[in-house]
C-alpha positions in Angstrom: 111.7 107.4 103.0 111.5 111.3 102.2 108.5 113.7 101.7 108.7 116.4 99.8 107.1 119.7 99.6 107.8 123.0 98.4 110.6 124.5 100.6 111.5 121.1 102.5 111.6 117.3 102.9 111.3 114.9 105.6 113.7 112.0 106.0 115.3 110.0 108.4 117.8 112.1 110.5 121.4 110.7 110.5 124.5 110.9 112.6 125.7 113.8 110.7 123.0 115.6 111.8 123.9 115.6 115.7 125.5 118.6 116.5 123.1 120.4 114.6 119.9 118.8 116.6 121.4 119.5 119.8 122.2 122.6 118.6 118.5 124.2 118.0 116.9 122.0 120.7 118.9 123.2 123.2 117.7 127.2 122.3 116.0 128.1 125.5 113.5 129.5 123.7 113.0 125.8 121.4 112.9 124.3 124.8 110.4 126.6 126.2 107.3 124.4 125.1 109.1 121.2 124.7 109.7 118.2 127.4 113.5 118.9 128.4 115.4 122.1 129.3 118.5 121.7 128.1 119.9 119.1 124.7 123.3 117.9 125.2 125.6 116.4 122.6 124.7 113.5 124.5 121.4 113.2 124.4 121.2 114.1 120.6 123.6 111.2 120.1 121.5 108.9 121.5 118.3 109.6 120.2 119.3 109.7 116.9 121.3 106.5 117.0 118.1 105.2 118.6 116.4 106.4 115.3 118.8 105.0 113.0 118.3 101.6 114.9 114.4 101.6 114.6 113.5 103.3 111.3 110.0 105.1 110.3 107.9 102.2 108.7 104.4 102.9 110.2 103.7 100.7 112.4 103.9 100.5 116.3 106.3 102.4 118.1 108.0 106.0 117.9 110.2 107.8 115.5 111.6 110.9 114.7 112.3 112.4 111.3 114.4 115.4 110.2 113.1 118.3 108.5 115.7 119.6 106.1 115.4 122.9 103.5 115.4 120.8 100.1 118.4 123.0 98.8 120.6 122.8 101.1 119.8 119.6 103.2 120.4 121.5 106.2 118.5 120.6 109.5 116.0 122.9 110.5 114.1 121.0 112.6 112.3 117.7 113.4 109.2 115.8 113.9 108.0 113.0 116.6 105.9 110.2 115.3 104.1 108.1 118.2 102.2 105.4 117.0 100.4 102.8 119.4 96.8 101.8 116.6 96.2 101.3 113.6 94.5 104.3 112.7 95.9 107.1 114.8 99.1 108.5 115.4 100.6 111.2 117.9 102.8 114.4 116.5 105.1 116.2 117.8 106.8 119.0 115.9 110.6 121.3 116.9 111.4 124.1 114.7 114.7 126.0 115.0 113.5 129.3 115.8 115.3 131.2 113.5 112.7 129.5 111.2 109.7 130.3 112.7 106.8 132.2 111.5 108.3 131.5 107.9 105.6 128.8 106.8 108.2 125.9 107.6 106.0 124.3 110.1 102.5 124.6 107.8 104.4 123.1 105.0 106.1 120.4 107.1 103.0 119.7 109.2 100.1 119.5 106.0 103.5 117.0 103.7 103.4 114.7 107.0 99.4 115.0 106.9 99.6 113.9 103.8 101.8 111.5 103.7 100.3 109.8 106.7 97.0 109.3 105.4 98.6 108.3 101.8 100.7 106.1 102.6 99.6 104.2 105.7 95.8 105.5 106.1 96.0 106.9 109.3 92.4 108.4 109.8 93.5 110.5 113.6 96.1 112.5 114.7 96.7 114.1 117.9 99.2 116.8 119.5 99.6 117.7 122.6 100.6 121.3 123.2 100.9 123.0 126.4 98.2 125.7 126.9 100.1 128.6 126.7 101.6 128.1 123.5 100.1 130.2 121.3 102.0 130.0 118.6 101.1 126.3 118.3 97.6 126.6 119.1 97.9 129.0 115.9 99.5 126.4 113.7 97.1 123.8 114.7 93.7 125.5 114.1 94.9 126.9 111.3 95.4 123.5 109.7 91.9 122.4 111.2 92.6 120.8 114.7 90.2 120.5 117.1 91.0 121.0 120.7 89.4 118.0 122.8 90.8 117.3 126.0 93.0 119.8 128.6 95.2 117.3 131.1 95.6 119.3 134.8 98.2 116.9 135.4 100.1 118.2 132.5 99.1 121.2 131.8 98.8 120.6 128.3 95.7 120.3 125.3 95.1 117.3 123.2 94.4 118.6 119.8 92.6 116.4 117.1 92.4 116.3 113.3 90.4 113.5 111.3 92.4 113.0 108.3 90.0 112.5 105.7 88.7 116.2 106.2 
C-alpha cells in the first residue's frame, strides 16, 4: 500500500527504516507532545517489526505507516492508525521537526483523509492532542476538526472530523 501526494507518500515502514525512526522520535522536542520521553534503538526495533508482522489492511487493530519525501524515500515521519469500528478510526501523527511548519503534515494528514474515506469508507476520525499543543490544534482546525471532548485524566482533547465534509 502507498499514498501519494505532492511532496510525500505513505507506506509501510521497514527495518531499514529503524535507526532513522528512533532517531527523530527520540528529539526532545518530537517527544514533547507524544506518549514516551525517550525512543531507543530498541523500542524502534520492535515496533516496527511489530508493524511488518501485522500490516495496514483496514480493519481492526493498530498500525503505523511511514511518511517518506517521494524523491528521496527518506523517513520524515510517521502516522498511527487505531482502528476498533467500522466506521471510525483514531490518528496519530510524528513529524521530524526539522520538517515542521513546511506543509508536510497538511499534505500527509488531508492523503491519509483521503485515502481513508476512499478506500475503506471510514466516515470518523479522531485525534487526541494534548491541550497545550498549539501547533496541532492549528493543523487540526485548519483541516476542519472539531474539538469534542477534553479528558482531566489525560490532559488531552478529542478532536473530530466527519469525513464526508
Amino acid at each position: 500500500m502507498m499514498i501519494e501526494a505532492d511532496r510525500i507518500k505513505i507506506q509501510a515502514i521497514s527495518l531499514q527504516d529503524i535507526a532513522r525512526f528512533s532517531e527523530y522520535r527520540d528529539k526532545e522536542e518530537v517527544a514533547e507532545y507524544q506518549s514516551w520521553d525517550e525512543y531507543p534503538i530498541e523500542k524502534a526495533k520492535q515496533r516496527i517489526t511489530y508493524c511488518i508482522k501485522h500490516p495496514f489492511h483496514g480493519k481492526r487493530g493498530n498500525y503505523q505507516l511511514g511518511i517518506y519525501l517521494k524523491d528521496e524515500n527518506y523517513l520524515i515521519g510517521d502516522l498511527f492508525i487505531e482502528i476498533d469500528g467500522h466506521t471510525t478510526f483514531t490518528l496519530g501523527y510524528t513529524l521530524d521537526s526539522l520538517y515542521w511548519s513546511k506543509g508536510y503534515a497538511s499534505e500527509a494528514l488531508e492523503a491519509i483523509l483521503q485515502y481513508m474515506y476512499e478506500e475503506y469508507h471510514f466516515k470518523i476520525c479522531l485525534c487526541h492532542v494534548y491541550e497545550d499543543n498549539d501547533r496541532s490544534i492549528k493543523l487540526l482546525t485548519r483541516h476542519g476538526f472539531d474539538r469534542i471532548h477534553k479528558s482531566w485524566f489525560y490532559q488531552d482533547v478529542l478532536y473530530r472530523k466527519m469525513l464526508n465534509k
